[in-house]
N, C-alpha and C positions, 0 to 999 in steps of 0.2 A: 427536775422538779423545782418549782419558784419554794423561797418562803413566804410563808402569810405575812400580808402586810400590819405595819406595826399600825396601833391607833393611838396618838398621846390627847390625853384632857386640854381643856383650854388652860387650866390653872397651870397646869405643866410648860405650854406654851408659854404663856405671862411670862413665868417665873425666869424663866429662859431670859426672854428678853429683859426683864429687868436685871438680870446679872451682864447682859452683854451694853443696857446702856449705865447702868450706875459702875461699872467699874472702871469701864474701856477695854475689857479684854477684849481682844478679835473673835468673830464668829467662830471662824477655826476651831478654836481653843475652849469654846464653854461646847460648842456643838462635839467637839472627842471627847471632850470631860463625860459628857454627857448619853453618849452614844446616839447620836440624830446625824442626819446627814447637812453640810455647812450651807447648801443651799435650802432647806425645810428651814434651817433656821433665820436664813437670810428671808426665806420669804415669812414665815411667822414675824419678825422682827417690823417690816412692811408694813404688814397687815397692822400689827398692835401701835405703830408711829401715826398710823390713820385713824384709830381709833381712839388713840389717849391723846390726839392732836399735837402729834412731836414730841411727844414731852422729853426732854431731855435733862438732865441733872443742872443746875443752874453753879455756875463757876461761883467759886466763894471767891472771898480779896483777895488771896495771896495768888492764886490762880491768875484772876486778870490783871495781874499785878505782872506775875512770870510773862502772859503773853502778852502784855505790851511792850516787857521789856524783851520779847523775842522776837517783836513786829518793827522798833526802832533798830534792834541790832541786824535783821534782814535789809531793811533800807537803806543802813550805811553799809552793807559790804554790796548792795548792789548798783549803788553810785560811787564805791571804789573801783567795781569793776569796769564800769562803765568809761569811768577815767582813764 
């Protein structure tokens, strides 16, 4: 005997995805927190990047700050390597 399939609300969806994109946890991780399965979330997550037009969390300074300074320090160990 199957069990009956679960139904979640849209707001429950959103909410989902907005903790998988404003934090950066991995799908994994809010989808067990949560009880969903990591692909429902994967694809809800999908759906709601097409709908809110990507929106993603916008890097403050110190952020684009770290990843420039992690994009110049890849380039020089990969022209050390190169060497």
């Amino acid at each position: 005997m199957t069990a009956a399939r679960r139904r979640f609300t849209q707001e429950f969806k959103d909410e989902l995805c907005r903790e998988v994109i404003n934090t950066s946890k991995p799908i994994k991780d809010v989808a067990t927190a949560y009880g969903v399965g990591a692909e429902s979330l994967r694809n809800w997550l999908n759906k709601y990047r097409e709908a809110n037009g990507g929106t993603e969390a916008d890097l403050t300074v110190s952020e684009r700050a770290r990843l420039k300074e992690l994009e110049r320090e890849v380039q020089e160990l990969r022209a050390e390597t190169a060497f």
